[in-house]
C-alpha positions in Angstrom: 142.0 128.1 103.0 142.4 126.8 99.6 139.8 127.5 97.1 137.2 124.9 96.9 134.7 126.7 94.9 136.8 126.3 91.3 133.8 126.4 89.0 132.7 130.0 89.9 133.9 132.6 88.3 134.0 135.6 91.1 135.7 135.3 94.2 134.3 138.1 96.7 136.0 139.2 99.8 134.3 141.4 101.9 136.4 143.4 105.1 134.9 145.3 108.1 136.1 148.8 107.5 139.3 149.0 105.4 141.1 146.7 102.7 143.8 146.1 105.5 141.7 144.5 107.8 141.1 140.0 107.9 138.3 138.9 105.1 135.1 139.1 107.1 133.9 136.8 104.9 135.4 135.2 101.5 132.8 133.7 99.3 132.3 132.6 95.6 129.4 133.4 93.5 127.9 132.4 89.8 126.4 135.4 88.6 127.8 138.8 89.4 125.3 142.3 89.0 125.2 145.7 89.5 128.9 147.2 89.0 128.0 150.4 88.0 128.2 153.9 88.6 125.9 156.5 86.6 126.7 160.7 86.1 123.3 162.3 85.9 124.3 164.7 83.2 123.2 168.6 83.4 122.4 170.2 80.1 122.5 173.9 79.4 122.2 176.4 76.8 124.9 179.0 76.6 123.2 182.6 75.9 123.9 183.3 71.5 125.3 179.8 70.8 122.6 178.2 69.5 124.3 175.5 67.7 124.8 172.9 70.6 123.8 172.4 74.7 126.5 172.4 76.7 126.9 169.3 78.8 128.1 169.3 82.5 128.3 166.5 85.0 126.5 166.3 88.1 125.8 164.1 90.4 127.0 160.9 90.7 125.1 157.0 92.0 126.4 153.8 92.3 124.1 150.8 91.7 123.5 148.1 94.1 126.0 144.3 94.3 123.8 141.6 93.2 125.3 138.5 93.7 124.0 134.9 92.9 124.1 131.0 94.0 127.3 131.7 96.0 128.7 129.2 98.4 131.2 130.1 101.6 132.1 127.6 104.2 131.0 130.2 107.2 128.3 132.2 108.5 130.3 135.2 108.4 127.8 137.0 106.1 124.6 136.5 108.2 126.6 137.8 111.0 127.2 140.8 109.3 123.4 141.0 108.4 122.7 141.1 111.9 125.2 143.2 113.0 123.9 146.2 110.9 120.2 145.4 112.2 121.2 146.4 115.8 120.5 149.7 116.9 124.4 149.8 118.6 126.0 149.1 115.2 123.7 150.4 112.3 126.9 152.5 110.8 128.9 149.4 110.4 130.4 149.4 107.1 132.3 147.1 104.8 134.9 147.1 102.2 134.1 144.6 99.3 136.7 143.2 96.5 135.1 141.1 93.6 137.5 139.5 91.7 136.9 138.3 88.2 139.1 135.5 87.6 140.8 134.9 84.3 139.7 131.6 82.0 142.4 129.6 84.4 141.2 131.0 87.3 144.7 130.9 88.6 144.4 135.3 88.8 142.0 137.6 89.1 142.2 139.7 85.6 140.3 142.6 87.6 139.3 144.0 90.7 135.9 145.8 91.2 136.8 147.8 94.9 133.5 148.5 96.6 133.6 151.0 99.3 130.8 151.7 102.1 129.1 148.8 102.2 125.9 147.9 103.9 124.1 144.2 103.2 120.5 145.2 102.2 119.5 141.6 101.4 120.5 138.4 101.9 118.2 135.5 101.0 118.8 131.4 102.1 118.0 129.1 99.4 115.9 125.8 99.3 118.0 123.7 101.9 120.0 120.6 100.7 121.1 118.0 102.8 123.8 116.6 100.4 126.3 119.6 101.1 127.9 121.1 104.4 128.5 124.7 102.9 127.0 127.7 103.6 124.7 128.3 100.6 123.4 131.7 99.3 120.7 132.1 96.8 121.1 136.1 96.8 122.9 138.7 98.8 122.5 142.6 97.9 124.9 145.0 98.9 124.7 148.7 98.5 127.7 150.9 98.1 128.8 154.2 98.0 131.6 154.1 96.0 133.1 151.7 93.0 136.5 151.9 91.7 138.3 149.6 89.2 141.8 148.2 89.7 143.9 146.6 86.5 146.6 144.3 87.2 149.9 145.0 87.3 152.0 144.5 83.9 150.2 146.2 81.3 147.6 144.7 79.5 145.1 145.4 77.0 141.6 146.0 77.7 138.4 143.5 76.7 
């Protein structure tokens, strides 16, 4: 399908299960939130050494996706939404890719790889009868893991 959604800035793919499986849903969105993962930090003393704590990581939380005015041309995502409100299929999980797409948006200049997903909110917005997409004002996604992948050749960071 190409992409008709060239103004937005994220593409976000989202597979049942593992990368390798078909796009569940693939979508674009305006405003991206909520890439990020926190270490809650454990500070102790060391018996004698008063001079500095000693720091130690512990635990570790991942925030949850926010993503904004998106537009997909399927009901793929409220499908999933219901699918994880059954009793049957309550542990159905996703894999999610957000792509951030470069100033040409020819190339996504990074991948944020979301693992574990679960929608926990996805929200219609005022209905328009001048377009025949799929519109989202807000979708939510929790996840229990977030990894960063570079492209390939190098490159400098931002």
């Amino acid at each position: 399908m190409p992409n008709l959604f060239t103004t937005f800035n994220f593409h976000v793919n989202i597979m049942l299960g593992d990368r390798s499986t078909d796009p569940l849903c693939d979508a674009s969105f305006s405003e991206c939130g909520g890439l990020e993962v926190a270490t809650e930090v454990k500070t102790i003393r060391e018996g004698g050494n008063n001079n500095r704590p000693i720091h130690l990581a512990g635990p570790v939380s991942y925030g949850t996706l926010s993503l904004k005015r998106g537009m997909t041309a399927s009901f793929d995502l409220w499908d999933w939404v219901d699918r994880v409100t059954r009793d049957g299929e309550r542990h159905l999980r996703a894999t999610c890719e957000v792509e951030m797409l470069g100033a040409d948006r020819s190339a996504p200049v990074a991948t944020f790889v979301l693992t574990g997903c679960l929608p926990a909110k996805l929200k219609a917005p005022a209905l328009n009868a001048q377009t025949g997409l799929v519109a989202i004002e807000e979708m939510e996604i929790a996840y229990e893991m977030l990894t960063l992948e570079k492209p390939s050749g190098g490159g400098g960071g931002a």
